[in-house]
DSSP file (Angstrom, degrees, kcal/mol; ACC not computed):
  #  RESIDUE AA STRUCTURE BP1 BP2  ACC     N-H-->O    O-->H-N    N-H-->O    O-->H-N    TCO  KAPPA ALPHA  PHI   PSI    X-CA   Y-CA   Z-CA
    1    1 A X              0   0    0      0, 0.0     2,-0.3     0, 0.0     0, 0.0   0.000 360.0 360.0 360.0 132.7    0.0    0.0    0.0
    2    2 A X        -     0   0    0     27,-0.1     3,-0.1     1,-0.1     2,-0.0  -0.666 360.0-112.5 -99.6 145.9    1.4    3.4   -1.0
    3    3 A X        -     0   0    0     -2,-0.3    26,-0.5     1,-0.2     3,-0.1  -0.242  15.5-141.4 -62.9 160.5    1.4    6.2    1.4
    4    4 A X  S    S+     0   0    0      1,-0.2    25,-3.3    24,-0.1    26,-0.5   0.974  88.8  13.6 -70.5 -41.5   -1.3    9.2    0.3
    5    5 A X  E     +A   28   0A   0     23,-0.2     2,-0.2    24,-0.1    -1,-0.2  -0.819  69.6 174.8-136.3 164.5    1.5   11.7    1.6
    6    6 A X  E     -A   27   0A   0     21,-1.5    21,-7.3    -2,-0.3     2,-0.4  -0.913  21.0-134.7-163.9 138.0    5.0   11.8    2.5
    7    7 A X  E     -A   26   0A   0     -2,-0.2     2,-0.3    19,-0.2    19,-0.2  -0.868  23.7-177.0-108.8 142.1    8.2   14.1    3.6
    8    8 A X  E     -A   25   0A   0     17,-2.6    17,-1.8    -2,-0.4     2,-0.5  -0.787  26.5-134.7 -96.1 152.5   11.5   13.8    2.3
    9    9 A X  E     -A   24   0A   0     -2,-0.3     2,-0.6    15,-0.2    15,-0.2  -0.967  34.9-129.4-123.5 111.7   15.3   15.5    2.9
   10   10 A X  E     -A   23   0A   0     13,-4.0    12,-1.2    -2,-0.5    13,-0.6  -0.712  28.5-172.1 -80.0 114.5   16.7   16.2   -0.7
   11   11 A X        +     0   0    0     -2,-0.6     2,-0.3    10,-0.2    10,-0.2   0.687  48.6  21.7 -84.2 -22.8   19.9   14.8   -0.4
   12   12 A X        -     0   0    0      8,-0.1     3,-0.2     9,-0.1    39,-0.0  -0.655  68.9-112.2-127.0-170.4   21.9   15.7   -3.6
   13   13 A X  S >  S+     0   0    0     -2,-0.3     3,-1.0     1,-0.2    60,-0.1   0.042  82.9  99.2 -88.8   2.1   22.0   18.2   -6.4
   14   14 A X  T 3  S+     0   0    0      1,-0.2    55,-1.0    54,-0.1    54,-0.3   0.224  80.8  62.0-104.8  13.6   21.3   17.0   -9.2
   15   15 A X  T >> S+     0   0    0      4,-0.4     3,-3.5    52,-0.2     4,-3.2   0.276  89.4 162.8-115.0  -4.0   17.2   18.7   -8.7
   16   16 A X  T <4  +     0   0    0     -3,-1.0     4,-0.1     1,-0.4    -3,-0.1  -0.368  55.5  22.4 -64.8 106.5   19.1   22.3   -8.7
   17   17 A X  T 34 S+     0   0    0     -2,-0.5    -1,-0.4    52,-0.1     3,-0.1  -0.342 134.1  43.3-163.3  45.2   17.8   25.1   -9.1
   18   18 A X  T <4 S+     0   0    0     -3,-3.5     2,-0.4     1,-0.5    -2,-0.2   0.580 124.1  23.0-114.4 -38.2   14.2   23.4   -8.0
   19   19 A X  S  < S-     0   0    0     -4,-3.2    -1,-0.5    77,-0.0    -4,-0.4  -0.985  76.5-167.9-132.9 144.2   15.3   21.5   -5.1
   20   20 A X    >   -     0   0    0     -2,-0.4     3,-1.6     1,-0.2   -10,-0.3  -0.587  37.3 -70.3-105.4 164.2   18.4   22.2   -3.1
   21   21 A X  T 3  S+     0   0    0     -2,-0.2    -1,-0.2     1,-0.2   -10,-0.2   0.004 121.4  21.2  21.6 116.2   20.3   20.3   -0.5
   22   22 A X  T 3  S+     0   0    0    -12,-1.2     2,-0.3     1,-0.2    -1,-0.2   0.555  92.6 150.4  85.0  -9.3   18.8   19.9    2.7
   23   23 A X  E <   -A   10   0A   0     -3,-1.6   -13,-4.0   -13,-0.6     2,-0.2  -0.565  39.1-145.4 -52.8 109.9   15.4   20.6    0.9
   24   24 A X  E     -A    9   0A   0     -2,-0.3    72,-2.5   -15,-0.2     2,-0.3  -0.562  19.4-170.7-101.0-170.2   12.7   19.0    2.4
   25   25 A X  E     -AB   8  95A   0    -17,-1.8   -17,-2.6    -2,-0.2     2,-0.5  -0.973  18.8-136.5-168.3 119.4    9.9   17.8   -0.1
   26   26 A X  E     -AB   7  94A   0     68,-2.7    67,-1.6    -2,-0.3    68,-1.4  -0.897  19.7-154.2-109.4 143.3    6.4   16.4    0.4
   27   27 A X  E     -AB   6  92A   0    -21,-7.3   -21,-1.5    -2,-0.5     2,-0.5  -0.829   2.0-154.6-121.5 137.3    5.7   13.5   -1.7
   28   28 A X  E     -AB   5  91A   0     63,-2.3    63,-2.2    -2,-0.4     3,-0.5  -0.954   9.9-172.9-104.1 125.1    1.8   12.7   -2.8
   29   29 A X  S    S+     0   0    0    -25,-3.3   -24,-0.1   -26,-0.5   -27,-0.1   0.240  80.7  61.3 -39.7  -9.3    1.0    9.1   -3.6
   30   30 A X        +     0   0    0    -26,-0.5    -1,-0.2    61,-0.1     3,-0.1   0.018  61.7 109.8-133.6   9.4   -2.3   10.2   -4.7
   31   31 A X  S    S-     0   0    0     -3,-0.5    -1,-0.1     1,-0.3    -2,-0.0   0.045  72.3-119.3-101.5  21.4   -2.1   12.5   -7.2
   32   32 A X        +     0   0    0     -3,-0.1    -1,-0.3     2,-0.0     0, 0.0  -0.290  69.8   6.3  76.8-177.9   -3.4   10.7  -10.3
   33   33 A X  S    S-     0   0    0      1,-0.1     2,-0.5    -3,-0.1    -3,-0.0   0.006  70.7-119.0 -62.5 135.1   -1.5    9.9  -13.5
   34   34 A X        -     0   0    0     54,-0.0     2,-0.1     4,-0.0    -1,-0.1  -0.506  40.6-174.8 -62.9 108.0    2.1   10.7  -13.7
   35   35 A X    >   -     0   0    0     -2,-0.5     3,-1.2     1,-0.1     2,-0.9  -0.429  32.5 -76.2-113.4 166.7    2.5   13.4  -16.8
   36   36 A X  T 3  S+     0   0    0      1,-0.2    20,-0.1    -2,-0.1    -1,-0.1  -0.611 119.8  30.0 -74.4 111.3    5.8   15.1  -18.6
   37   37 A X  T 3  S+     0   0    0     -2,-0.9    -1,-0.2    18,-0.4    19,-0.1   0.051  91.0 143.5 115.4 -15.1    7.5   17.7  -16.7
   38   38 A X    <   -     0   0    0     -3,-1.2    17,-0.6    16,-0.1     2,-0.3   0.131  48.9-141.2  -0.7 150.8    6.3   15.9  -13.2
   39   39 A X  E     +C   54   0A   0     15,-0.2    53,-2.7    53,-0.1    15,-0.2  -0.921  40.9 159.8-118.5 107.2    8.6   16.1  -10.6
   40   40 A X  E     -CD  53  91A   0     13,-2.8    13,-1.3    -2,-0.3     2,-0.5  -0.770  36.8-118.6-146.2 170.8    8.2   12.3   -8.7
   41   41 A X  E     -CD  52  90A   0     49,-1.4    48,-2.6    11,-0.2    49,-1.0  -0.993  28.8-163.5-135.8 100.6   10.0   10.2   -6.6
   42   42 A X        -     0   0    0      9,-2.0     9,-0.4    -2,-0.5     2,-0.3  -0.013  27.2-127.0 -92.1 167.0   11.4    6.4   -7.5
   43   43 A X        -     0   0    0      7,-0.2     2,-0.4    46,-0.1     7,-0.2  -0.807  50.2 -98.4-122.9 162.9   12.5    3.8   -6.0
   44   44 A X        -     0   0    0      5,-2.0     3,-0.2    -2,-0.3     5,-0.2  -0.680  20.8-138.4 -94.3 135.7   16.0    2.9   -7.7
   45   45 A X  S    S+     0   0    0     -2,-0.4    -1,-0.1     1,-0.2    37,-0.0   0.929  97.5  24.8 -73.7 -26.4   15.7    0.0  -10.4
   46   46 A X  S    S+     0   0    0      2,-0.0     2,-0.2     3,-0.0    -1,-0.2   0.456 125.1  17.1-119.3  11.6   19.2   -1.7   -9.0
   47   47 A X  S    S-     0   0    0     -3,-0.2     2,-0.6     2,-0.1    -3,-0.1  -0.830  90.9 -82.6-143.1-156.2   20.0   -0.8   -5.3
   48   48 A X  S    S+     0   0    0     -2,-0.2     2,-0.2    -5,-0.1    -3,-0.1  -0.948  73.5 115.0 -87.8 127.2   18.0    0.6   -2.5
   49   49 A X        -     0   0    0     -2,-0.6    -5,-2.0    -5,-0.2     2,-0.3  -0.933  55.0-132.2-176.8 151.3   17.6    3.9   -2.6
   50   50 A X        +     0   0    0     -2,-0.2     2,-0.3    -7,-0.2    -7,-0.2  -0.932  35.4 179.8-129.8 121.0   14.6    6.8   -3.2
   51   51 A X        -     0   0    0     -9,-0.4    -9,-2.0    -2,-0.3     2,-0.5  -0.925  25.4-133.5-145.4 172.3   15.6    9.6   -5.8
   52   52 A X  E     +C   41   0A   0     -2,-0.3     2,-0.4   -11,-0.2   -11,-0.2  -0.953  38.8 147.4-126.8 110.7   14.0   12.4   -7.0
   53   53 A X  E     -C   40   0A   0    -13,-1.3   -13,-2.8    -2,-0.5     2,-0.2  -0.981  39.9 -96.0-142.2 149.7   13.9   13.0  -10.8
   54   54 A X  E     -CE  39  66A   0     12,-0.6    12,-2.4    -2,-0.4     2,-0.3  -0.668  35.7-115.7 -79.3 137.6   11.5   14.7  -14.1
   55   55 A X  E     - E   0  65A   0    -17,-0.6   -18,-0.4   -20,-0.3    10,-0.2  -0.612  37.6-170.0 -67.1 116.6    9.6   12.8  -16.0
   56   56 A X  E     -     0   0A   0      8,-7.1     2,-0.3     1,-0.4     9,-0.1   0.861  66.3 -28.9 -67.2 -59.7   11.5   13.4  -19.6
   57   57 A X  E     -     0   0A   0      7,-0.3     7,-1.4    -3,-0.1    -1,-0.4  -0.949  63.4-114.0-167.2 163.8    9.4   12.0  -21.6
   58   58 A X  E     + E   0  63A   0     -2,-0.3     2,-0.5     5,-0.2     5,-0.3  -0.921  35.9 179.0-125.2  92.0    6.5    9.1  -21.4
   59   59 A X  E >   - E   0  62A   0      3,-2.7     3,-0.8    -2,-0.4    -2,-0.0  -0.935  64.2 -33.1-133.3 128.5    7.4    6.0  -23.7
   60   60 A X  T 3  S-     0   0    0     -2,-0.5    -1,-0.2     1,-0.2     3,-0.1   0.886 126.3 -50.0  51.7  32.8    5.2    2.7  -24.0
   61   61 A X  T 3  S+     0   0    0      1,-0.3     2,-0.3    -3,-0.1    -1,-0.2   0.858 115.0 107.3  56.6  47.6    4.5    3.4  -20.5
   62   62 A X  E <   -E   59   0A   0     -3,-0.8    -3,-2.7    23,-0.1     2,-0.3  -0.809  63.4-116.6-135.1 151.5    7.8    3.9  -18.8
   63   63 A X  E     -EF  58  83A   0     20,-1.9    20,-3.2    -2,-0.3     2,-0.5  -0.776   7.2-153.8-117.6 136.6    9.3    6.8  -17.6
   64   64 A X  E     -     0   0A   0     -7,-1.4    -8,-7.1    -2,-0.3     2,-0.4  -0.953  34.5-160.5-124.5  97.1   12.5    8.5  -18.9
   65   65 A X  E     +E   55   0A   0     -2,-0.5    12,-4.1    16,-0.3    13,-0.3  -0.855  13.6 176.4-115.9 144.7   13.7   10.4  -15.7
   66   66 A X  E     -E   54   0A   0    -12,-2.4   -12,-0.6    -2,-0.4    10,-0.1  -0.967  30.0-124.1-174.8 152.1   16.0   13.2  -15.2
   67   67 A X        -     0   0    0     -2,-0.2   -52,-0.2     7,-0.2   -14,-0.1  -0.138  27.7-131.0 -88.6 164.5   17.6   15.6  -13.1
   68   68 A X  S    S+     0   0    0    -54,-0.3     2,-1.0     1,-0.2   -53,-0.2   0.915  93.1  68.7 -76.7 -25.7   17.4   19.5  -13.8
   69   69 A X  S    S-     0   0    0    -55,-1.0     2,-2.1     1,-0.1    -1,-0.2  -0.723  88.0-135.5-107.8 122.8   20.5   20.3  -13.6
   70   70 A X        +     0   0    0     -2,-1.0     2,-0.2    -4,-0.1    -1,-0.1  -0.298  61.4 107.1 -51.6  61.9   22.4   18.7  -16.7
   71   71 A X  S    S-     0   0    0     -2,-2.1    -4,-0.1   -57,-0.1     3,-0.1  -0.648  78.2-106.0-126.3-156.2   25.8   17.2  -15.0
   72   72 A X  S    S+     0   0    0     -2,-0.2    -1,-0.1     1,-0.1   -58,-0.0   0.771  86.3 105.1 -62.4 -56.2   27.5   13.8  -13.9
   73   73 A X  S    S+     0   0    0      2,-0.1     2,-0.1   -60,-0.1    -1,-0.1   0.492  87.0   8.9 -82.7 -76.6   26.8   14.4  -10.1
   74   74 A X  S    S-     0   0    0      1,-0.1    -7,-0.2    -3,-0.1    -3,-0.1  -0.658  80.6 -85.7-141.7-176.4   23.9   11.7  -10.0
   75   75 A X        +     0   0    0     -2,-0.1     2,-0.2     1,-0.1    -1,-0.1  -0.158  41.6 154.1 -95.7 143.2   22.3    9.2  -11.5
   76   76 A X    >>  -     0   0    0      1,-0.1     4,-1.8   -10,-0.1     3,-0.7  -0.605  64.9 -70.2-137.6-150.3   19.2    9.3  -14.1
   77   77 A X  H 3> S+     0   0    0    -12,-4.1     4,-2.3     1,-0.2     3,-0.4   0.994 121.0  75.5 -50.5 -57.2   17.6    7.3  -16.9
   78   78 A X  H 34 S+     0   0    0    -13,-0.3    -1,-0.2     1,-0.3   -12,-0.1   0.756 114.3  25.2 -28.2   0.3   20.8    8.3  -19.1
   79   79 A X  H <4 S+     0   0    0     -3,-0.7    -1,-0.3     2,-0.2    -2,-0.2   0.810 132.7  34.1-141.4 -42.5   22.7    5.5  -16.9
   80   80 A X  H  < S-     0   0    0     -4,-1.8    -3,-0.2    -3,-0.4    -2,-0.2   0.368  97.7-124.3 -94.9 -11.0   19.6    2.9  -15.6
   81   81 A X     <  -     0   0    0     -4,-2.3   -16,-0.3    -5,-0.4    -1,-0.2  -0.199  49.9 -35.6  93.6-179.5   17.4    2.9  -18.3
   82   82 A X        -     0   0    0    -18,-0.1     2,-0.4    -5,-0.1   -18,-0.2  -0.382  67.1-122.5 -72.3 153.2   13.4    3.9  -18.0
   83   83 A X  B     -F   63   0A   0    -20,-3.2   -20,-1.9     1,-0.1    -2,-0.0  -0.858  15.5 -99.6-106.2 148.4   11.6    3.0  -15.0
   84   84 A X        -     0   0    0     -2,-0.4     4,-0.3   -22,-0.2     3,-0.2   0.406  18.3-131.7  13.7 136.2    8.8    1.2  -14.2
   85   85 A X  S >  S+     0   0    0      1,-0.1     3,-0.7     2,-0.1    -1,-0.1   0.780 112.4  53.9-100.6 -24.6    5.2    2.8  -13.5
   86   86 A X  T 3  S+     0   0    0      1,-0.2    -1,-0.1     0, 0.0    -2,-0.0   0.542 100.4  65.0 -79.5  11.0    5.1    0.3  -10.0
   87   87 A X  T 3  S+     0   0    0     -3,-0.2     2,-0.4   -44,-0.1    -1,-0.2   0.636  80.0  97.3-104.8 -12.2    8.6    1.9   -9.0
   88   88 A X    <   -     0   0    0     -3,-0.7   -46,-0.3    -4,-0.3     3,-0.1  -0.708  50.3-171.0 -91.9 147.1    7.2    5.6   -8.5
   89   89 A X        -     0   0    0    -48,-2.6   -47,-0.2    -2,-0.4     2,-0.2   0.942  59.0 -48.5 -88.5 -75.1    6.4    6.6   -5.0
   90   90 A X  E     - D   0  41A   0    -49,-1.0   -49,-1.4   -60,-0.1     2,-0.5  -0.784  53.7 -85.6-166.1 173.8    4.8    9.8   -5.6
   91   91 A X  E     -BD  28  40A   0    -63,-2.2   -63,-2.3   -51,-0.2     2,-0.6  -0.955  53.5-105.5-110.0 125.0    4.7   13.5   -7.6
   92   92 A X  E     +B   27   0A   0    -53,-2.7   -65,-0.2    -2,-0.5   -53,-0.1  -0.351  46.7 174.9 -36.6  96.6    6.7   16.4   -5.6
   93   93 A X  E     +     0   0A   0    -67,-1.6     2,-0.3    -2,-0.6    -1,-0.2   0.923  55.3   7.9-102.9 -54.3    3.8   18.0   -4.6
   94   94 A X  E     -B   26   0A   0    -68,-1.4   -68,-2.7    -3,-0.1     2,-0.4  -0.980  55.4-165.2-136.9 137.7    5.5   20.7   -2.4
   95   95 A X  E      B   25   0A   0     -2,-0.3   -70,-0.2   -70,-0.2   -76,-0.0  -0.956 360.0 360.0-126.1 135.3    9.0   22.0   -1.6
   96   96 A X              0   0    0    -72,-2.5   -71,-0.2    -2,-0.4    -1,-0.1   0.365 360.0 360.0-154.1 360.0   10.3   24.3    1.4
C-alpha cells in the first residue's frame, strides 16, 4: 500500500535550481496519473535507494527520468534505463 503523503530531505544536487540540499519535499502518492514535466519520486531500479527526478518524456508506459540540472553528479535514466510505473512513490507536490 502506497502512502497518500510523505516528507523527504533532498539529499543531492542533481534537482538544482528546483530542489536544493537539505530541501525538504512532500511527496503525494495520490495524485493521479504521472504526466511530462512531473517532478516524482522512485525507488531505484538496481540498489535501494529513493531519488527524486522529471519525467522526460513518457514511452510505452515507462518513464525517462531526469535531473534538472544537466551534470555527472547523480544518476538518471541516461545511466539505468526507464523506469517502471510500480517503482514511483509519488509526484513532488511541495518543496520548502
Amino acid at each position: 500500500m502506497r502512502f497518500p503523503i510523505r516528507v523527504f530531505k533532498v539529499k543531492d544536487q542533481t534537482m538544482e535550481p528546483t530542489l536544493k540540499i537539505g530541501q525538504y519535499v512532500v511527496v503525494s502518492g495520490m495524485l493521479g496519473d504521472v504526466k511530462e514535466g512531473d517532478v516524482v519520486m522512485f525507488r531505484h531500479p538496481y540498489r535501494k535507494a529513493n531519488l527524486i527526478k522529471r519525467v522526460r518524456k513518457i514511452e510505452k508506459g515507462k518513464y525517462f527520468l531526469v535531473g534538472d540540472k544537466n551534470t555527472p553528479l547523480g544518476e538518471d535514466s541516461r545511466e539505468f534505463g526507464q523506469i517502471e510505473p510500480q517503482d514511483i512513490i509519488g509526484k513532488v507536490v511541495l518543496g520548502r
